[in-house]
Each structure stands twice: as structure tokens, then as C-alpha cells.
N, C-alpha and C positions, 0 to 999 in steps of 0.2 A: 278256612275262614270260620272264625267262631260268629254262633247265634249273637243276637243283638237282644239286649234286655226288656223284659218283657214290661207291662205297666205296674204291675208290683214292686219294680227296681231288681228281680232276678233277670236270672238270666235263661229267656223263652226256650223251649222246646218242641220238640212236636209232638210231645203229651200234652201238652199246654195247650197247644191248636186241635191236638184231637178233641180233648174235654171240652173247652169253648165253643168248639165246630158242633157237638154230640155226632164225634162220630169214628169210627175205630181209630187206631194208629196207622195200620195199612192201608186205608182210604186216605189217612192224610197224604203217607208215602207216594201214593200212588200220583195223586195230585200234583206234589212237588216234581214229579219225576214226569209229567206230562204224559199218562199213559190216558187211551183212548175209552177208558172201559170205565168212566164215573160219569154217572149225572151231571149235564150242566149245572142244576140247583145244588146239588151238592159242591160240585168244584166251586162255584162263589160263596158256600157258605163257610167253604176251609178258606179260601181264601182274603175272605173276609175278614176270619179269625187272624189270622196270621199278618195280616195288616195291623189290627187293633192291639196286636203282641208284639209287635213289630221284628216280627221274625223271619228270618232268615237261613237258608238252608249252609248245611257245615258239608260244602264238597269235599273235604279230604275224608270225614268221616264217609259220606257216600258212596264214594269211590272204593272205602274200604269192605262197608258193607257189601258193595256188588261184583267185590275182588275183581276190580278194575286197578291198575296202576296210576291212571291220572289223577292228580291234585290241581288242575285247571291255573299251574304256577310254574313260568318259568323265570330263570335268572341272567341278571345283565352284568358281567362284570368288565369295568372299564379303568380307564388310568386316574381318571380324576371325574367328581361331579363339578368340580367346578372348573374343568377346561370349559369353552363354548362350544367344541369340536366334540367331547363326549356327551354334555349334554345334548347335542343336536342328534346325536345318533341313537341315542334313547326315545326320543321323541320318536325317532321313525320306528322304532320297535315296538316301541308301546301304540302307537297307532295300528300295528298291525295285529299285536296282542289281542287290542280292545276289538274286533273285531271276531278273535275267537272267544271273545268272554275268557279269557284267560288275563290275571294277574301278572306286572313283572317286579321282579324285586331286585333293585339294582343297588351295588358296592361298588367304593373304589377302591383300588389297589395301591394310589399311591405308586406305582412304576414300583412296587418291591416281591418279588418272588415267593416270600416266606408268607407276607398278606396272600398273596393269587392261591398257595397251597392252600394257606387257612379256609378263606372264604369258601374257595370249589369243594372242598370239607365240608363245610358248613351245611351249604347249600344241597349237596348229595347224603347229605343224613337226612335232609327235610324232604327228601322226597322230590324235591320239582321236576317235572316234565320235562326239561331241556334247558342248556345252558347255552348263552352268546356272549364270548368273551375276548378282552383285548388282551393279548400275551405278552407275559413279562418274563416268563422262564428261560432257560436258555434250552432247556430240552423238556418237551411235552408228552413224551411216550409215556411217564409213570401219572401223568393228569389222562392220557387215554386209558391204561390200566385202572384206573381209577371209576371212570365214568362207561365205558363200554362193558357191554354191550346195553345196558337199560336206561342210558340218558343219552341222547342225543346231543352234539356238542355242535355249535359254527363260528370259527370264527372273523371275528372282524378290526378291517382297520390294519390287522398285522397278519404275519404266517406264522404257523406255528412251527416249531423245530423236533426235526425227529420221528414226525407222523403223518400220516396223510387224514385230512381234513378237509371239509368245507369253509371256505375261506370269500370275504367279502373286499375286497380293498380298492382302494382309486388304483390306478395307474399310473402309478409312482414314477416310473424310469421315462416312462413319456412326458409326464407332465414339466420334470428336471430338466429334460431336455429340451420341451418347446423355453422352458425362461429362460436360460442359457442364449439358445437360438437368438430367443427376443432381442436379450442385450447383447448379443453380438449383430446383431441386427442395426442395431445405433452406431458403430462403431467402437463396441468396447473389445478391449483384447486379455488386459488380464481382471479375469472375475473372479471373487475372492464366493468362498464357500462355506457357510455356516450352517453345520449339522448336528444330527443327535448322535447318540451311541452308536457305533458302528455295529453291536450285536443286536441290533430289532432292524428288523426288515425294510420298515420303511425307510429307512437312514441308506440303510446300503444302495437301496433301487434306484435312491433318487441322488446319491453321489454315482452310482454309474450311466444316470441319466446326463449326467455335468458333466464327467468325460465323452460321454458319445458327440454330445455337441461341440467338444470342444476339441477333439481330436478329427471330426466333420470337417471341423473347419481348416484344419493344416494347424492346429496350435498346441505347443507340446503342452500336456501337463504339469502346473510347479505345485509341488507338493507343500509347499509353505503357505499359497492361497488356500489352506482347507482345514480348515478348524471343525474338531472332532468331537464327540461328549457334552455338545450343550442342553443340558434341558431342561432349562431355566430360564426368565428374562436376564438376571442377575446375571448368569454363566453368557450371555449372548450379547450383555452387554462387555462383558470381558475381552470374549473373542473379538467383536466390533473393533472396539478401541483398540487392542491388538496388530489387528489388522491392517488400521487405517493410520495407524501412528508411525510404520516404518518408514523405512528410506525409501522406499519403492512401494506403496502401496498401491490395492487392486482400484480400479475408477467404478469399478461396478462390484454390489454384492448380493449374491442370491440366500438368500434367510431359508435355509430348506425346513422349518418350521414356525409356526405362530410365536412361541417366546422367543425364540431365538429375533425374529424380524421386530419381536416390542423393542427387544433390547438395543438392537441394530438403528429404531429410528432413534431412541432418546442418546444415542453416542457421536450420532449424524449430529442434532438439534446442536449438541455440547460443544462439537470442536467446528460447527461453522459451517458445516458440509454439505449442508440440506437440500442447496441447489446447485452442488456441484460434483455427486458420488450418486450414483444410480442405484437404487436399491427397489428389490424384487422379494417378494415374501410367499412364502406357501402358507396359505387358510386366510381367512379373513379376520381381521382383529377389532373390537371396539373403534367404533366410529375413525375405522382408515381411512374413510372420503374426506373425514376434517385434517386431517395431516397436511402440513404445507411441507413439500408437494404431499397431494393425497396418494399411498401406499396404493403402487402396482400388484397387484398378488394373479396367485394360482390357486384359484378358487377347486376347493373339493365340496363334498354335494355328502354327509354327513348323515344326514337326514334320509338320502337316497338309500345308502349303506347300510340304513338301520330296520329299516324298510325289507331290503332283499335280504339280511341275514335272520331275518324273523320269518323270512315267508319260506325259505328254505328250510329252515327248523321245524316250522309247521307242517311243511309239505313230509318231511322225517320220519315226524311223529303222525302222521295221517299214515302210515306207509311207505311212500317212496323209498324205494333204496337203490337210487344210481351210485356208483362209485363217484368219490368225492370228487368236488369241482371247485376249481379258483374263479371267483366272478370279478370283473374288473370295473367299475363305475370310471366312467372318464372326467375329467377336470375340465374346466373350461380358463382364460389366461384373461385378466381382467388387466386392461393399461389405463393407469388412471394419471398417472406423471412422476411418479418416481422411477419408474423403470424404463423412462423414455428421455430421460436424463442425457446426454451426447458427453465424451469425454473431454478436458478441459484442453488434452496434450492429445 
């Protein structure tokens, strides 16, 4: 953290506050650093100073001085700032941050491996305390070689590949399978499947979460209801329409993520389907309760997530060192009326 400019329009010091204070530079030190051994009248007359300088102490410089390794900064790297899913989970991190007076400094990745390398570069030349990140690589051993042993790493949201890790995520294969459950619940039999990349974790858990309910039930698997690679609205609107344009289409479809379900209602709205194809969405999306019907989902807790991968990181960096651990945050199944749709046949 750099000083703050002093009233001359430089930039303050804590020569600037000693001199203004009259009074050593180690007495300022001292000051800053909360030790017990200065006058009260002197601590408010540096402090004083350093008000009226508007200054501000430089912890990385500090840290270096007192060949401490903390720079009171850790880093968030996620898929997108502007998903509402990673934004949400920032939020819980940085709520947790602020609470150790620690900084976060979050990037997106964009879902591309070559950015994920850059940035965790980046970020571990600058020194930060500890990194929480959403994985994009396909193998994570040379991002632990990379960061071990002096930065602590958690991730979230996905697993990583290759390593063992602290890992934060919903509970993925459950959560697939209660919506599954759900619509077969109404009477649907074939449910069409609209997912991400089958190489990230969450895609996989929660396609094996669609067959456990669905072979549960006495129903084989057809491999044609299961649209793979979307991770996009655009690409979700593709699969949708896909989907629902055959000869035989599904009456039910589960959106195993937030684009994928945007895309799924505007292909609904387009061919007429709105109140007659049951559609189930993972996350919650811009104003789903105004959707006619309003968007059923499988709500995940984001914010929860960001929460416990920060406090775990903290816990790290305080010491702890249990052998790593996968936390699972449960989802809860929101039926608002799309997913309670009854089939037509």
C-alpha cells in the first residue's frame, strides 16, 4: 500500500510525521506499529501529524522491514467479474478479508488457462499472502509447484486436477440429482440435459448427478438428451433449440448452469413452449421470478462459498496445517413454476 500525499502535494513519509511530530523517526515507528512503550501525549502528537499529512503506513514496506513475509494481500482469481455467481463469491471473501484488514485483488480469467497461468504469475511475484481460485487448467500440479510451499492456495467453486487441495464447492451431484428427482417428480420421463465442458468438475458432478436419478428411477439413459460444451447464453441457446426441435423431444430440461438456463428460456419464449416444456436451471439468474412461468432453479449460496474459502485460507496462513479438505456447501431447489410444468403426452 503506498503513502497518501502529504499537504505539500508530495508524497507523506514518516520523516514528514517525525519532523511535524518533533520527534524521532523510531518514535514514529513505534507508534505506527502499536507498541506499548510511548507516551500517551506523544502517541497523539504523531498522530496527529500523520492525520494532517494524511498518511498512511506502506505494509508491504513494513513487513519488509521486520522480515516478516506478509503483505496484508491476498488474491481472488475467478472465471468472470461479471458472472453474478463470481461476483457473489467475492463478496464473501472480501467480507472475510476485511475483517483481517487484509486487501483482495481479484482478476478474471475469462475460463482460458494461459490467462489462469499469467495472472497466479503475476500475483506470486507481488508477493500476496495467499491465493483463492476458480480452476481452469486441466492439470494443477505445475500451479502447486509454482505456489508451494510459501503461498497458501484454496480452491473454489471447482477441483483442481492433479493435486490435492483445499477445495470449497456446492454439492454438485446432489444438487443434479434432487432437479432430476424434482421433474421426474411431475411426471416427466425424458429430460434433456444442458451442460458445460465435461473437463471442469462441476459439469461432470452434476451430469453424474442426472444419471443417478435417472437410472433411480428404472430409466435408461439416451445419450442424445445431453448437450455437452455450453458456456455461454448463445451456445445454450443452440443446444435448447436443438433439443427441442427433434422428432422426439425431451418435455423437461435441466439447464446445469446459469447461461446455459438464460439461453434455454429465450428458445422456450421463441418456439411457443413457455407453458408447455418444464425447464429447471442451476444459479439464479436476473430477475427469474418475472419470467412467465418464473424460472425454477437450484439455488447455490456463492457468497457462502466465499466466505469459507477465505476463512480457510486465513486459518493456513495463521498456522493450521491439516491435510487438505473438500468442504461442500449444500444448495437448496427453489420451485417457482417452470419446473413444475406436468408433461403434455
Amino acid at each position: 500500500m503506498a503513502v497518501a500525499a502529504s499537504i505539500s502535494g508530495k508524497r507523506a513519509t514518516m520523516r514528514d510525521v517525525a519532523a511535524l511530530a518533533g520527534v524521532s523517526l523510531k518514535t514514529v515507528s513505534r507508534v505506527i506499529n502499536d507498541e506499548p512503550t510511548v507516551a500517551e501525549s506523544t502517541v497523539a502528537r504523531v498522530r496527529a501529524a500523520a492525520a494532517a499529512l494524511r498518511y498512511l503506513p506502506d505494509n508491504t514496506a513494513a513487513s519488509l522491514a521486520r522480515g516478516a513475509r506478509e503483505t496484508r494481500t491476498i488474491a481472488l482469481l475467478i472465471a468472470s467479474v461479471d458472472d453474478p455467481f463470481s461476483a457473489a463469491m467475492f463478496r464473501g471473501v472480501e467480507e472475510i478479508a476485511l475483517t483481517h484488514q487484509v486487501a483482495v485483488f481479484a482478476a478474471s480469467t475469462e475460463g482460458r488457462p494461459e490467462v489462469e497461468d499469467r495472472l497466479v504469475r503475476a500475483f506470486a511475484s507481488r508477493n500476496v499472502d495467499g491465493l483463492i481460485i476458480t480452476p481452469t487448467m486441466q492439470d494443477h500440479r505445475a500451479l502447486a509447484d509454482l505456489l508451494a510451499p510459501r503461498m497458501p492456495c484454496v480452491y473454489i467453486d471447482r477441483d483442481p486436477v492433479g493435486i490435492a487441495a483445499d477445495v470449497v464447492t456446492s454439492d454438485n451431484r446432489t444438487a443434479a440429482r434432487q432437479a432430476v428427482e424434482h421433474l421426474l417428480s411431475y411426471g416427466h420421463r425424458r429430460i434433456g440435459l444442458i451442460m458445460d465442458t465435461p473437463s471442469i468438475s462441476t459439469a461432470t458432478e452434476r451430469e453424474a448427478g442426472y444419471r443417478d436419478a435417472l437410472l433411480a428411477a428404472g430409466i435408461a439413459i439416451d445419450e442424445d438428451l445431453i448437450v455437452r460444451g455450453v458456456e455461454t447464453e448463445a451456445l445454450g441457446e443452440v443446444a435448447a433449440h436443438d433439443l427441442l426441435t427433434r422428432p422426439n423431444p425431451p418435455t423437461a430440461v435441466f439447464a446445469a448452469r446459469n447461461m446455459a438456463a438464460i439461453g434455454a428460456v429465450k428458445v422456450l419464449k421463441r418456439l411457443g413452449l413457455s407453458g408447455q416444456v418444464a425447464l429447471l436451471g442451476m444459479d439464479d439468474i436476473e430477475l427469474s421470478d418475472l419470467i412467465d412461468p418464473p424460472l425454477s432453479i437450484v439455488r447455490q449460496h456463492p457468497v457462502e462459498m466465499g466466505r469459507q474459502a477465505a476463512s480457510r485460507l486465513f486459518a493456513r496462513l495463521a498456522g493450521d496445517d491439516p491435510p487438505p479438505c473438500r468442504m461442500l456447501v449444500q444448495t437448496d431447489l427453489v420451485p417457482r413454476g417452470s419446473g413444475e410444468i406436468r408433461p403434455k403426452n
